[in-house]
C-alpha positions as CSV (number, residue, x, y, z in Angstrom):
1,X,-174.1,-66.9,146.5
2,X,-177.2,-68.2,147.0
3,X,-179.3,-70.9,149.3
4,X,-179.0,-73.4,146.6
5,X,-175.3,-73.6,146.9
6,X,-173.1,-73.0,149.7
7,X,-169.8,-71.5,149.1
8,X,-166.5,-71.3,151.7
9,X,-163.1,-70.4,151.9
10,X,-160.8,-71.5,154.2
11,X,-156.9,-72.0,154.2
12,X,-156.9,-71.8,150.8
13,X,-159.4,-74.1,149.7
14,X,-162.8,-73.8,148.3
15,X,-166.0,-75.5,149.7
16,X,-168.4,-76.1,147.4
17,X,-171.7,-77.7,148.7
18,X,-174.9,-78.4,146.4
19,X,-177.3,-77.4,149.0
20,X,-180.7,-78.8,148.1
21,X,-181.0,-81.8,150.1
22,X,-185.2,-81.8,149.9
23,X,-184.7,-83.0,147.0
24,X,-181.6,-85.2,146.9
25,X,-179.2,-82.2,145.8
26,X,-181.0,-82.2,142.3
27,X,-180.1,-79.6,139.7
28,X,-182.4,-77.1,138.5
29,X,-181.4,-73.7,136.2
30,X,-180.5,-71.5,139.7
31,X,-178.3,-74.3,140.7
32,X,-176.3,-75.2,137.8
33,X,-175.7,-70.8,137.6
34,X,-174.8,-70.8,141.1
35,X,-172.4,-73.3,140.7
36,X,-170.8,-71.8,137.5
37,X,-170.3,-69.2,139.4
38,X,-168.3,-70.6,142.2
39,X,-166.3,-72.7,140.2
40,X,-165.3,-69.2,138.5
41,X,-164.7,-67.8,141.8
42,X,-162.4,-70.5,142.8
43,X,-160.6,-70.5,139.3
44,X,-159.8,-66.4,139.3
45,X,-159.0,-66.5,143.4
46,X,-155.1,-66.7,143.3
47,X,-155.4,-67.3,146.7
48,X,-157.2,-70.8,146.9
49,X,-154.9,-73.6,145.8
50,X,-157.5,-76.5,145.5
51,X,-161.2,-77.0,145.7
52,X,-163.9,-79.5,147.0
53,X,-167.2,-79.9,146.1
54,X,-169.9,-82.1,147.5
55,X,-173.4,-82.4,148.1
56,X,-175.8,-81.2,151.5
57,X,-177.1,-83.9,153.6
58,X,-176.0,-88.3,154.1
59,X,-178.5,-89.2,151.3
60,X,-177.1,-87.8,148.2
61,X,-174.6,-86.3,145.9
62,X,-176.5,-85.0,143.8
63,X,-179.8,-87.4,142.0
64,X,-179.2,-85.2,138.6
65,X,-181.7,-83.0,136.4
66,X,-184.6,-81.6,138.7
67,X,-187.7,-82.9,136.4
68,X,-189.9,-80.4,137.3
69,X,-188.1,-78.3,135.3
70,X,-187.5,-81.1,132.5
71,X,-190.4,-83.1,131.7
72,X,-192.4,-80.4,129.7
73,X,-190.0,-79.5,127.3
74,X,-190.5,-78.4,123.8
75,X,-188.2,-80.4,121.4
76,X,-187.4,-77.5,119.3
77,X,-186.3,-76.3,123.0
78,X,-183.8,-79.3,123.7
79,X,-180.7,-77.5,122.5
80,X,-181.0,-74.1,124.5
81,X,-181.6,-77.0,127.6
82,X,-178.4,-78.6,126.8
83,X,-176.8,-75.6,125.9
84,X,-177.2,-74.6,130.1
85,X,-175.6,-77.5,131.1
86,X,-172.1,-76.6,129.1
87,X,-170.8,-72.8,130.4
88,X,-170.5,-74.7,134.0
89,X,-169.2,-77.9,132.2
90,X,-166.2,-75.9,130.6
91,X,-165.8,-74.3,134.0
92,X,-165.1,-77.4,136.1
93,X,-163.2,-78.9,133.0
94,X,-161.0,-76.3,132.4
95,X,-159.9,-75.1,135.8
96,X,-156.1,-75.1,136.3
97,X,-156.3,-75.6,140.1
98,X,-157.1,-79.3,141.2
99,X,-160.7,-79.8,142.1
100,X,-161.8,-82.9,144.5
101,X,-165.3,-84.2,144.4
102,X,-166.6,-85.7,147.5
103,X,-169.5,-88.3,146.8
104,X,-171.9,-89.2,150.0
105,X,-174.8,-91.0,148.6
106,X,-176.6,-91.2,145.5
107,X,-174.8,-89.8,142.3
108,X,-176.9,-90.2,139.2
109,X,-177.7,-89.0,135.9
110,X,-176.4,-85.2,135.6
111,X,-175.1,-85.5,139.1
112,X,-173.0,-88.6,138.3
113,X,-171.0,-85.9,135.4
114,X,-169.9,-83.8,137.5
115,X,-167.6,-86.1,139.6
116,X,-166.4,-87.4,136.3
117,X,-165.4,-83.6,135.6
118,X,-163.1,-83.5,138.7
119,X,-159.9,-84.8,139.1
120,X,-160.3,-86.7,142.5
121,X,-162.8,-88.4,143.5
122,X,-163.2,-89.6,147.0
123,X,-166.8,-91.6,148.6
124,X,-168.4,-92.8,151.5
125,X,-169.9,-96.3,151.8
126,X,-173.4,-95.5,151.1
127,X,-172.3,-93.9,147.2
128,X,-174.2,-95.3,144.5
129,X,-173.4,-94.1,140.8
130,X,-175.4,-94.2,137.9
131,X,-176.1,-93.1,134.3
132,X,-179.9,-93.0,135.1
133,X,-181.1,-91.1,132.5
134,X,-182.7,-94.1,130.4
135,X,-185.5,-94.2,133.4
136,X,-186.5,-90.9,132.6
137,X,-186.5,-91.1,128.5
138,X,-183.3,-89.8,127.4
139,X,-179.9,-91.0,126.2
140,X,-177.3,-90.4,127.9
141,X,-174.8,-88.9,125.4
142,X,-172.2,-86.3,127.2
143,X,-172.5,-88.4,130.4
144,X,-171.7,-91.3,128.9
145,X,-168.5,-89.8,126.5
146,X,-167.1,-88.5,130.4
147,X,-167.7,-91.9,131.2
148,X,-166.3,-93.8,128.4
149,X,-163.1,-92.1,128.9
150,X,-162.9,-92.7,132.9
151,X,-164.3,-96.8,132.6
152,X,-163.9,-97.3,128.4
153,X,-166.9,-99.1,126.7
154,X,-167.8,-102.3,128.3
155,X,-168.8,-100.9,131.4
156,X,-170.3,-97.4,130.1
157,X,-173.0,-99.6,127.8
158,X,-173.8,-101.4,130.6
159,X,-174.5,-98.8,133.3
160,X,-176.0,-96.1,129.9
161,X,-178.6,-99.0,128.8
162,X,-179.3,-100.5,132.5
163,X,-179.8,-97.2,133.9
164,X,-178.7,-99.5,137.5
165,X,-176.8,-98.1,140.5
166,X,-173.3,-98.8,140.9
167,X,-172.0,-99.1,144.7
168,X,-168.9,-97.5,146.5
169,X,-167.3,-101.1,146.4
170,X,-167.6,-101.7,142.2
171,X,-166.9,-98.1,141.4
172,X,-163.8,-98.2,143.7
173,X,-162.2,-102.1,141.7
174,X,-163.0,-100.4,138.6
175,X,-161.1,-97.2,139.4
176,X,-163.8,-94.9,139.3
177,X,-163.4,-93.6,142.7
178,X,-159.7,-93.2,144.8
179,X,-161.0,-94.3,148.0
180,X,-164.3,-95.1,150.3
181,X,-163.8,-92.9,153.2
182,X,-165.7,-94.0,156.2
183,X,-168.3,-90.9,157.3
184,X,-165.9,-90.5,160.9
185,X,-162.6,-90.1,159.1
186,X,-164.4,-88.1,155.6
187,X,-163.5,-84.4,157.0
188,X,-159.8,-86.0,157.7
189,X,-159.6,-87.6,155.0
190,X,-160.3,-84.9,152.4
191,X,-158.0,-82.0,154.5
192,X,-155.1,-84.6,153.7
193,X,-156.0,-84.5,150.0
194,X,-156.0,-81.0,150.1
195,X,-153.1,-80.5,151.7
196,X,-150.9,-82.9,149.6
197,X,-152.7,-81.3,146.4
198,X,-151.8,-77.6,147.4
199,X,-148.3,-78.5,148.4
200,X,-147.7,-79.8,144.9
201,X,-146.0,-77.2,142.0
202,X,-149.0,-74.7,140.8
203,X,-146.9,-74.9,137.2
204,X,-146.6,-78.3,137.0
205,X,-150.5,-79.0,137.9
206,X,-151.4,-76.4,135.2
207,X,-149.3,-77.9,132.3
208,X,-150.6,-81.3,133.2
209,X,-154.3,-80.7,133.5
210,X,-154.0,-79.1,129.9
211,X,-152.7,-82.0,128.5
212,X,-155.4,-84.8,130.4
213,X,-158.2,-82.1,128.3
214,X,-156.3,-81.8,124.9
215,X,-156.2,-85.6,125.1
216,X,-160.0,-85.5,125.9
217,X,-161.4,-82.2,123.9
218,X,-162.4,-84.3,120.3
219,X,-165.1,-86.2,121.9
220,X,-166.0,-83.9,124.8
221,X,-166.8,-80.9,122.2
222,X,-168.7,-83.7,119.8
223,X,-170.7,-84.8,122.5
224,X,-172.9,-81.7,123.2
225,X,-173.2,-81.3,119.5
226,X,-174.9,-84.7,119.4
227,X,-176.9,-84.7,122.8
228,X,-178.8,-81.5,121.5
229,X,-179.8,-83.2,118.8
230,X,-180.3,-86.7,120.2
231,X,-182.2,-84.7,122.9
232,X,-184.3,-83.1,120.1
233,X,-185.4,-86.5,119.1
234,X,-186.1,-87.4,122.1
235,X,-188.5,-84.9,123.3
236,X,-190.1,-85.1,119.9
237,X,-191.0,-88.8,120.7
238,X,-192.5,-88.2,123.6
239,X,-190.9,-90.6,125.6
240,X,-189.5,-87.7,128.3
241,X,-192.8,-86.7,130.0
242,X,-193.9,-90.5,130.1
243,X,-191.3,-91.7,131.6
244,X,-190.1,-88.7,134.3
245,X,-194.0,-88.7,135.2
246,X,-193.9,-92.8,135.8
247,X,-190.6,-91.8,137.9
248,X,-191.3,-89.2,140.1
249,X,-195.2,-91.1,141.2
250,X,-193.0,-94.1,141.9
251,X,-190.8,-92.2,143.7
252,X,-193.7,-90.0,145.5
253,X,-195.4,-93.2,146.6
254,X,-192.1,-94.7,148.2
255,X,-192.1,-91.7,149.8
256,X,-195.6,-91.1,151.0
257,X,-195.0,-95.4,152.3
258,X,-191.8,-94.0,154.1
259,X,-193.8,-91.2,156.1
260,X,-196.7,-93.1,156.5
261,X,-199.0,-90.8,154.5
């Protein structure tokens, strides 16, 4: 495994840490791979019983798509893009072992799927979640179909089109999240997760996480259809580069007024 993800076994569970904190756990090709790959690992490893997944650092889950690998895009290129995004998609989705996702800080855009692909999800007071993606010139279309079916329609237009942060506190009275888990009891916490989880029937958790997909896989499968070519228009419009470029000099000057540069 590489740097950009750290991987761990222990009493049968699998730790899964998106390990790019430099950039607020963001996901670039190598990481996206790396993490196919683990989730394999953990799926074919009779010996692990559940998994956990989280992100490196107190700042962030994960902030979504690395744009430096984004913003220059050709739009006849926007499938193949998407395309990368599903082999580790299907992974997490159709794994027959319970997978927890551990959310300490922001969560946004691509990052904010892949809590919604996990069965638990568990965060710590400074969690924000958000379908950011309209900040940076793209619809949201796979994101917000995962999203529709965890917080149905009302909500999911508001946070797709507003592109705003939700806290721990909303996303918890709207059911998004199971629990806020202080940062002194988060290790606790999440090893008595994992221990209920793995003493539950193997057979039984199979059968039933079959049946949450089969109710899901219409509109999961149609979404990437549609997102590579809504992503297509996109691209073609320009409206990509403009906006990630007018997002990462905002974000580089709160930065360089944060260090004093």
């Amino acid at each position: 495994m590489s740097s950009v993800i750290n991987y761990e076994k222990k009493n049968k569970i699998a730790y899964i840490t998106i390990n790019r904190p430099e950039v607020y756990n963001a996901l670039n090709n190598e990481t996206k791979h790396e993490l196919f790959l683990a989730i394999k690992d953990y799926s074919h490893d009779d010996s692990l019983r559940c998994a956990v997944v989280t992100g490196a650092g107190k700042e962030a889950f994960c902030a979504g798509q690395d744009f430096n690998e984004s913003h220059d895009i050709a739009p006849d290129k926007a499938k193949e893009w998407i395309d990368s995004f599903q082999p580790f998609y299907d992974e997490i989705r159709g794994l027959e072992k319970p997978i927890i996702c551990v959310v300490n800080g922001v969560c946004a855009g691509s990052g904010f799927q892949l809590p919604l692909l996990c069965d638990i999800r568990l965060a710590t007071p400074n969690a924000r979640f958000g379908m950011t993606e309209i900040d940076a010139g793209f619809p949201t279309i796979t994101g917000s179909s995962l999203l529709w079916t965890n917080l149905g329609k009302s909500l999911t237009v508001d946070l797709s089109l507003t592109g705003r942060l939700m806290g721990a506190e909303e996303a918890l009275q709207h059911g998004l999240i199971s629990k806020i888990v202080s940062w002194e009891k988060l290790d606790e916490e999440v090893a008595a997760y994992c221990e209920m989880l793995c003493s539950k029937p193997p057979t039984a958790i199979r059968t039933m996480k079959k049946w949450f997909n089969m109710l899901e896989e219409p509109q999961y499968r149609a979404s990437f259809y549609y997102a590579a070519e809504a992503h297509f228009r996109g691209y073609a419009s320009g409206e990509p580069k403009i906006w990630q470029e007018r997002f990462m000099a905002k974000h580089k000057a709160k930065r360089d007024a944060k260090n004093g540069a």
